[in-house]
C-alpha positions as CSV (number, residue, x, y, z in Angstrom):
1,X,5.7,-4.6,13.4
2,X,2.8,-7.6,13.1
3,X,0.7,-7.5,10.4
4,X,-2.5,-6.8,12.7
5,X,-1.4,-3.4,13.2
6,X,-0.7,-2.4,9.7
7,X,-3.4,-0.6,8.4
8,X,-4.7,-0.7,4.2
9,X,-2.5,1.8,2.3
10,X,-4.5,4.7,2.2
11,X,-6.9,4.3,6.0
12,X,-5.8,6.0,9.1
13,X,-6.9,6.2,12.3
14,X,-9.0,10.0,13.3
15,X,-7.7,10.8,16.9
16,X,-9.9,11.8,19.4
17,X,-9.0,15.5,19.7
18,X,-9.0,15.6,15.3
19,X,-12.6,13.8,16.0
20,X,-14.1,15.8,18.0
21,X,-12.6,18.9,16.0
22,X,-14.0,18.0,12.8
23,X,-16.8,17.0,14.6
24,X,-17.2,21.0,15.7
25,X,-16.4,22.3,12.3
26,X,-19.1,19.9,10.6
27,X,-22.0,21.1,13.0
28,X,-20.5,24.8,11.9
29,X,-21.1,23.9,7.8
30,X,-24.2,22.0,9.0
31,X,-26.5,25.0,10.6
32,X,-25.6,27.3,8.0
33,X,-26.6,24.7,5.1
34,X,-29.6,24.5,6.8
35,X,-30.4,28.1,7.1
36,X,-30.6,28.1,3.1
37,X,-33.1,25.8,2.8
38,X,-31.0,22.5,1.8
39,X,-32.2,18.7,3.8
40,X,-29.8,16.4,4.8
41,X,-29.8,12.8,2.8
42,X,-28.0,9.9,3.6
43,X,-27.1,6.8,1.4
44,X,-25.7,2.8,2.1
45,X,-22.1,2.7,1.8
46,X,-22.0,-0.1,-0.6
47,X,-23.9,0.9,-4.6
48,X,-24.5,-1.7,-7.1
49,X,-21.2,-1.3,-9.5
50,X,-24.0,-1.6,-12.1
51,X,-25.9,1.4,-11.0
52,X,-24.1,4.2,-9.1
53,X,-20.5,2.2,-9.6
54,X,-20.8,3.0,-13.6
55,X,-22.8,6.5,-13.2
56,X,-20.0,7.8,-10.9
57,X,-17.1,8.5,-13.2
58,X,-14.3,7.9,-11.1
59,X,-11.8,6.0,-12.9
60,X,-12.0,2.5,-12.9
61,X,-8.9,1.4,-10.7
62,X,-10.1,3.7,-7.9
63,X,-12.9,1.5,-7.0
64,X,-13.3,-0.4,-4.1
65,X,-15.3,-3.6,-5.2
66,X,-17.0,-6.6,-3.7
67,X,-19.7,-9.6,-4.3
68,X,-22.5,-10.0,-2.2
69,X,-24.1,-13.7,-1.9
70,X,-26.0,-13.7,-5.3
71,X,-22.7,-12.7,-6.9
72,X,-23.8,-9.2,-7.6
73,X,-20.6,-6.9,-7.6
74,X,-20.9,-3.4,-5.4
75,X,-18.9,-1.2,-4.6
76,X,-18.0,1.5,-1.6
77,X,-19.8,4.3,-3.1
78,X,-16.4,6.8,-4.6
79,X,-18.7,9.7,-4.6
80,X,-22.0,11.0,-3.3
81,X,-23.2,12.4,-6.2
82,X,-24.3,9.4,-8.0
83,X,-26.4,7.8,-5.1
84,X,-27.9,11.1,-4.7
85,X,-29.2,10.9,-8.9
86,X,-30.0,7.6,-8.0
87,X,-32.3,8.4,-4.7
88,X,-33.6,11.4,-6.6
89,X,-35.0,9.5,-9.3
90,X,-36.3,6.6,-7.3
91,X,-37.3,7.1,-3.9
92,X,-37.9,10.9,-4.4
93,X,-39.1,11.0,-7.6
94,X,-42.5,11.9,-6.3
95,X,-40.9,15.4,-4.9
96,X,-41.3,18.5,-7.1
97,X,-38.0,19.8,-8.0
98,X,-36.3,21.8,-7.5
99,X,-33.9,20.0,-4.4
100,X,-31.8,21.2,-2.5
101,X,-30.0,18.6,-0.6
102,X,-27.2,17.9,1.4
103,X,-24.5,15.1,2.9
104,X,-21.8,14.5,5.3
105,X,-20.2,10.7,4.2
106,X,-17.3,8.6,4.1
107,X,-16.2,8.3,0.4
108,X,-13.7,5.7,-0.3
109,X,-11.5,5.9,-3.6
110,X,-8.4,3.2,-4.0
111,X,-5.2,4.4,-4.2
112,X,-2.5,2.5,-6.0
113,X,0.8,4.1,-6.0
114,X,-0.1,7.3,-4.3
115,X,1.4,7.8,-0.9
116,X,-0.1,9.6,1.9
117,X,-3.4,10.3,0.0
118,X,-6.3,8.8,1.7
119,X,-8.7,6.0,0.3
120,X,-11.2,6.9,2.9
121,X,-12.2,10.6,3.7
122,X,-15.3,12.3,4.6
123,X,-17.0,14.7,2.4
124,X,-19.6,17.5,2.9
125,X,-21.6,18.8,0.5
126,X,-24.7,19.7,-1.4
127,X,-26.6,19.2,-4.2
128,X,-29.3,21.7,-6.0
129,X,-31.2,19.2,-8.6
130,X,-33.9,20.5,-11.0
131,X,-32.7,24.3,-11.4
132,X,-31.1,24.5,-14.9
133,X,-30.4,28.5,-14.1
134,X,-27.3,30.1,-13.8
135,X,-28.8,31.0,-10.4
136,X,-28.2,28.0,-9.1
137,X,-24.7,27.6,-10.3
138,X,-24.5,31.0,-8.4
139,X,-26.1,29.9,-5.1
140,X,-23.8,26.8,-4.8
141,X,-21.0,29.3,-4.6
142,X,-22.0,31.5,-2.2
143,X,-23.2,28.9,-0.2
144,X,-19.3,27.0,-0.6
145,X,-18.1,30.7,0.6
146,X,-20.3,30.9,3.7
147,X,-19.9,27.4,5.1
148,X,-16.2,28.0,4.5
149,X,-16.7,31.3,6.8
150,X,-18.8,29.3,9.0
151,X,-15.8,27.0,9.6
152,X,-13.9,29.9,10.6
153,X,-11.1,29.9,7.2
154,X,-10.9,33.2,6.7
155,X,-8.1,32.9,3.8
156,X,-9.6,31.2,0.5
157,X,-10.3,31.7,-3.1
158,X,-12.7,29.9,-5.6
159,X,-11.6,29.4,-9.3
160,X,-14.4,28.7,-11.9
161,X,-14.4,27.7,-15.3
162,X,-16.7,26.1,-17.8
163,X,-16.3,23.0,-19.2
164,X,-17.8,23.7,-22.6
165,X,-15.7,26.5,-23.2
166,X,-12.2,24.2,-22.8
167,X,-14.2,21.6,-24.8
168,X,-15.1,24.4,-27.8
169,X,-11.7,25.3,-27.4
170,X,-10.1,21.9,-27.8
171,X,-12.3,21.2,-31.0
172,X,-11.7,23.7,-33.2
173,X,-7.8,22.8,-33.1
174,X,-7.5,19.4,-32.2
175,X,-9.6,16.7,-34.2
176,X,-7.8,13.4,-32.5
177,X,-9.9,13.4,-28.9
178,X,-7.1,11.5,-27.3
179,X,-4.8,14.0,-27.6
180,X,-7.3,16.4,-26.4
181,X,-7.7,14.0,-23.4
182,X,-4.4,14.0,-22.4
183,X,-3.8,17.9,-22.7
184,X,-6.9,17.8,-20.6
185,X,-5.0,15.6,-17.8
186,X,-2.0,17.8,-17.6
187,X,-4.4,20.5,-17.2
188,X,-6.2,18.7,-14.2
189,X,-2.8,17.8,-12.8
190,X,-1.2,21.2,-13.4
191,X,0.9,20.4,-15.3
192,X,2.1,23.2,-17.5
193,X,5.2,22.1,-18.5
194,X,4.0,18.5,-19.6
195,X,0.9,20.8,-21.4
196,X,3.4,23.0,-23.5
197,X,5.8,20.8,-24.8
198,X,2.9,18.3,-25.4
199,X,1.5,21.2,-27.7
200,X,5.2,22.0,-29.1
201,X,5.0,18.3,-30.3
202,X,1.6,18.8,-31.9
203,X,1.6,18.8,-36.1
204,X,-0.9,21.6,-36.2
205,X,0.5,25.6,-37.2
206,X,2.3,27.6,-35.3
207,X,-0.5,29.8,-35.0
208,X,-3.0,27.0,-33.4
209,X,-0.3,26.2,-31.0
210,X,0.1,29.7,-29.8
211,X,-3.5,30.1,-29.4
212,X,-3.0,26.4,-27.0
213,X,-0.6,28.2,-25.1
214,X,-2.4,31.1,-24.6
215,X,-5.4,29.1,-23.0
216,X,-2.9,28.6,-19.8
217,X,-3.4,32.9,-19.2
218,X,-6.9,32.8,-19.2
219,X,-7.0,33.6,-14.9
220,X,-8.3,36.8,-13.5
221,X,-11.2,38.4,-13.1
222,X,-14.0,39.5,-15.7
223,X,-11.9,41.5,-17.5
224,X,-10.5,37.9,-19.5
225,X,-13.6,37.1,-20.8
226,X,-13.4,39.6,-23.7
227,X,-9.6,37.6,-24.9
228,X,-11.0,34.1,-24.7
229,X,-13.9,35.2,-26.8
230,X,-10.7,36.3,-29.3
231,X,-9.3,33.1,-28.7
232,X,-12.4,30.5,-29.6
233,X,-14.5,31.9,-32.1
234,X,-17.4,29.2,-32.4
235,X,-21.0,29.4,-30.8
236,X,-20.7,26.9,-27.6
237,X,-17.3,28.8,-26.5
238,X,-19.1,32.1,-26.5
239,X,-22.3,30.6,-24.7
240,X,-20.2,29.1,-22.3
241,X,-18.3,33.1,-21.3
242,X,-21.7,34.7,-21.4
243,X,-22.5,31.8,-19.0
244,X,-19.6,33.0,-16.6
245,X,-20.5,36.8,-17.3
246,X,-23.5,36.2,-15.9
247,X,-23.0,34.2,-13.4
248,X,-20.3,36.9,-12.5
249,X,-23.3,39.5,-11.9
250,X,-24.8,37.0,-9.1
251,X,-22.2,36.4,-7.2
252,X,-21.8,40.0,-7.0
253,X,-25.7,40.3,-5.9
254,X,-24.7,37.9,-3.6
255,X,-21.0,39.8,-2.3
256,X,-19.0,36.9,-2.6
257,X,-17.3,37.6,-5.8
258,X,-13.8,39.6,-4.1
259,X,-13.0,35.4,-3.0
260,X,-13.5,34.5,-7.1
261,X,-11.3,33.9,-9.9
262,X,-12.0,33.0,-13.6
263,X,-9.7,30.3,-14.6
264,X,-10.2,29.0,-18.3
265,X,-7.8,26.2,-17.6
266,X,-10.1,24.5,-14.7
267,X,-10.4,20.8,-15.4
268,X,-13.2,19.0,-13.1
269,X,-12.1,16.0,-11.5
270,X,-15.2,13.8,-13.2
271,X,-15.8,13.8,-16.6
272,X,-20.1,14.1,-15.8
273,X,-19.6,17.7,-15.5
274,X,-21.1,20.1,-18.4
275,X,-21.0,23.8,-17.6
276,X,-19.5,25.5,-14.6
277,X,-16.8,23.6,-12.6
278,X,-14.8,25.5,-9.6
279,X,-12.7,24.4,-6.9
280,X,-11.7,26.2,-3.4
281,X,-8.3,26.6,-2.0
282,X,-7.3,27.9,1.7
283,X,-4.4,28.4,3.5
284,X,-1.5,27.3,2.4
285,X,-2.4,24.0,0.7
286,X,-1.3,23.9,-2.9
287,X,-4.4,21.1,-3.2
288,X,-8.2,21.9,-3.4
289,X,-10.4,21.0,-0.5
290,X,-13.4,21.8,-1.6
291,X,-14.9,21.5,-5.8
292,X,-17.8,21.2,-7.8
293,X,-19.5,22.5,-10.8
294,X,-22.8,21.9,-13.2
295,X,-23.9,18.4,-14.4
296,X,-26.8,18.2,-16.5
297,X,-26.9,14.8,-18.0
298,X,-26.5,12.5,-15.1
299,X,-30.1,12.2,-13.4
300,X,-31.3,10.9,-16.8
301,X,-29.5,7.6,-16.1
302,X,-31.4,7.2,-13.7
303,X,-34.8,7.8,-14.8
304,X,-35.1,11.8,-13.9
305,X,-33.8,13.6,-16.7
306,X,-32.9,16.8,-14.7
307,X,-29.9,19.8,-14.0
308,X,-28.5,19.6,-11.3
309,X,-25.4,21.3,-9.9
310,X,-23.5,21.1,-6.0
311,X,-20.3,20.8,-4.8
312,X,-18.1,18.8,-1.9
313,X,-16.3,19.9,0.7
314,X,-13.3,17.4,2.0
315,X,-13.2,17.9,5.8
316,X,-9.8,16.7,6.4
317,X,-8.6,19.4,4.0
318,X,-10.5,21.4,5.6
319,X,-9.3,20.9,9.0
320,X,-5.5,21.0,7.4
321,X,-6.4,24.8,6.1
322,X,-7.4,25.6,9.3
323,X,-4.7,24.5,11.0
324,X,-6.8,22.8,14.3
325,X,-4.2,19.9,14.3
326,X,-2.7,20.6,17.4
327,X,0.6,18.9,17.6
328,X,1.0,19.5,21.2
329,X,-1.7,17.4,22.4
330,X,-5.6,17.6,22.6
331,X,-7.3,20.5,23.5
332,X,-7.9,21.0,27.1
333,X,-11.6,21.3,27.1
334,X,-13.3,18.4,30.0
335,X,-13.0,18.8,33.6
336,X,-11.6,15.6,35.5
337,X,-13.0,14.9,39.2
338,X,-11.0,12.6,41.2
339,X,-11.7,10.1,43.8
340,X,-11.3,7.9,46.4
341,X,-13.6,4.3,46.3
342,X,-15.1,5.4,49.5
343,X,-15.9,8.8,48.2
344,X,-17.3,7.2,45.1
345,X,-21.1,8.7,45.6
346,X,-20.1,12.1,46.7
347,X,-18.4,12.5,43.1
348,X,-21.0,11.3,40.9
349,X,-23.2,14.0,42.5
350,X,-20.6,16.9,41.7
351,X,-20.6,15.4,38.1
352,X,-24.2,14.9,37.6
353,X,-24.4,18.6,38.7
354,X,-21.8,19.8,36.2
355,X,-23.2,17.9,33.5
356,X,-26.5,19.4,33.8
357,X,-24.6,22.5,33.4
358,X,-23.3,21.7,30.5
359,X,-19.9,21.2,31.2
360,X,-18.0,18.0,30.2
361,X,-16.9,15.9,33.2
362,X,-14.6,12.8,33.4
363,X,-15.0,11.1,36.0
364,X,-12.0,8.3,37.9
365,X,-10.8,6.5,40.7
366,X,-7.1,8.0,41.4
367,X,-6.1,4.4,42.4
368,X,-6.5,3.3,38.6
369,X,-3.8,5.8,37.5
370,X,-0.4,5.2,37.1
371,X,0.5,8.6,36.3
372,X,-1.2,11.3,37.9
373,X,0.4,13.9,36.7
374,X,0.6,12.9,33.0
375,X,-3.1,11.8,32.9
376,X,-4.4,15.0,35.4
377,X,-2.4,17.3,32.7
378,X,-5.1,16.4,29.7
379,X,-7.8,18.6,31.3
380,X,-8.4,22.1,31.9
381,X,-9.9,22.0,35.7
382,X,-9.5,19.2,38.3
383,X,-11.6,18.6,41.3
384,X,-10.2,16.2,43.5
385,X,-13.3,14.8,46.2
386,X,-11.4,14.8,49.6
387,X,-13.6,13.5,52.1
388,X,-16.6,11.9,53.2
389,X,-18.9,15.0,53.1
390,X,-18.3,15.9,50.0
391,X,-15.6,18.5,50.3
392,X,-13.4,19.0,47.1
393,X,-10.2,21.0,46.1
394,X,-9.6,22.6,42.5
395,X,-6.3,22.3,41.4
């Protein structure tokens, strides 16, 4: 195949009926963001790798960089979060907080030897800056489960941890922080198997590695809490479960807890994260589409020292849960009128008409199609205009 039709390793091309489906679905998440308050915000795709390119986090090799004319590098922006802090504590620094914002953007990440995952996706989310409450981490959860109703998923769970917990954790066995870092990664890539026999390695006691492995049962509901308090004894670690107790209430005040599971073991994708983290599952992927959590330290390099706390929602995952790809071809939703030349004026006037009642017309000369049948087959109604006074038949 010639080169011009290759595409980067990790683009693709969005079909029109997986458009105009995620389009639907957007507009869904969109009015019922809205209803709780949040504004909608957009940023340039390209960040100064100075700025936003070093306050995002994502790993080094996943960024997408270029030099502009004065030899400045930028970079696609990886995340959204970032240029939010960055708007936030420039443009809108004026604003009394607390914010409530939201976004729907491309976000472009490199992949290097990762096949089939994207480089560019589009992500939805929200961000609640200047509420340091456990409120907040609260209404950023029941607002993930009702724009994930509002999609129409009606099979999906949330698991949250807390970062400060793992990190208590980790520190009163551990003392060398790269080992802690890479038990951290087999924990974000699920890897239990790598996680235990990395610990069975580990010169510590057996006692210290049985209380490693017993981190990986620390899932359910409220009723954990009470064993990972047995399990880490110091200060932050307890902070961080009465965090989770009480953020446990809430999302019962809110009735969204039956879609929620406590999961010790949650490791957020970006290391700016400092309290609660959480991600969302649905149908049957074994991957999150949706995650978020707490960061409390990234608006002050920007200027704004601030909490903040949001989540994102990836749309293409999204769609995949909900199972809209229809493999057996778009969806039959426009009406096609056909025509002869000569009876050119007598069908715009039947479309005009349509249209104004809403309906979505396509409008073509039958001469310029090769295939009638094939090409009439796309639509749900066709009017064919079969003579000079406007007559038509439905077929």
């Amino acid at each position: 195949m010639p080169l011009m039709f290759e595409k980067p390793l990790g683009m693709i091309d969005t079909l029109p009926a997986l458009y105009e489906r995620a389009r639907e679905v957007q507009s869904y998440i969109e009015r019922e963001t809205e209803s709780w308050g949040y504004r909608p915000i957009q940023t340039p795709s390209l960040e100064y790798y100075e700025t936003v390119g070093n306050a995002s986090a994502i790993r080094e090799e996943q960024l997408f960089k270029l030099l502009d004319r004065e030899g400045q590098t930028l970079v696609l922006r990886p995340d959204m979060t970032a240029p939010i802090a960055r708007v936030v504590g420039s443009s809108m620094k004026e604003e009394p907080l607390p914010l409530r914002l939201s976004y729907c953007s491309a976000l472009y990440r490199a992949q290097q030897h990762e096949g089939g995952r994207r480089a560019e996706f589009e992500q939805f989310g929200v961000e609640l800056v200047g509420d340091d409450s456990m409120n907040a981490d609260g209404e950023v959860l029941a607002l993930l489960t009702s724009n994930l109703r509002a999609s129409g998923l009606s099979s999906f769970r949330l698991a949250v941890g807390h970062i400060q917990y793992m990190n208590a954790f980790f520190e009163e066995i551990i003392d060398d922080p790269q080992i802690v870092e890479e038990l951290r990664r087999y924990l974000y890539e699920k890897n239990f198997v790598g996680y235990r026999q990395r610990i069975d390695r580990l010169e510590i006691s057996e006692a210290e590695k049985s209380r490693l492995h017993q981190l990986h049962s620390l899932r359910g509901g409220p009723e954990i809490l009470e064993r990972a308090k047995t399990l880490a004894y110091s200060s932050k670690a307890h902070q961080a479960i009465n965090d989770i107790e009480d953020l446990w209430g809430i999302l019962q005040d809110f009735g969204v807890h039956d879609v929620v599971q406590i999961d010790l073991n949650l490791v957020g994708q970006i290391d700016y994260y400092t309290g609660i983290v959480f991600e969302g599952y649905g149908g049957p992927l074994g991957f999150p589409l949706a995650s978020g959590g707490r960061y409390d330290e990234l608006l002050e390099k920007f200027g704004r020292p601030a909490s903040a706390t949001g989540f994102g929602i990836r749309l293409d995952r999204l769609l995949e849960a909900l199972n809209h790809i229809n493999e057996g071809g778009p969806q039959k939703r426009s009406t096609l009128i056909l025509f002869h030349k000569e009876h050119h004026q007598q069908a715009l006037q039947e479309a005009n008409r349509r249209r104004q009642n809403g309906e979505s017309i396509v409008m073509q000369n039958i001469a310029s199609v090769p295939d009638i049948n094939a090409f009439t087959d796309k639509y749900a109604e066709v009017v064919s205009i079969t003579d000079r006074r406007g007559g038509h038949n439905n077929e």
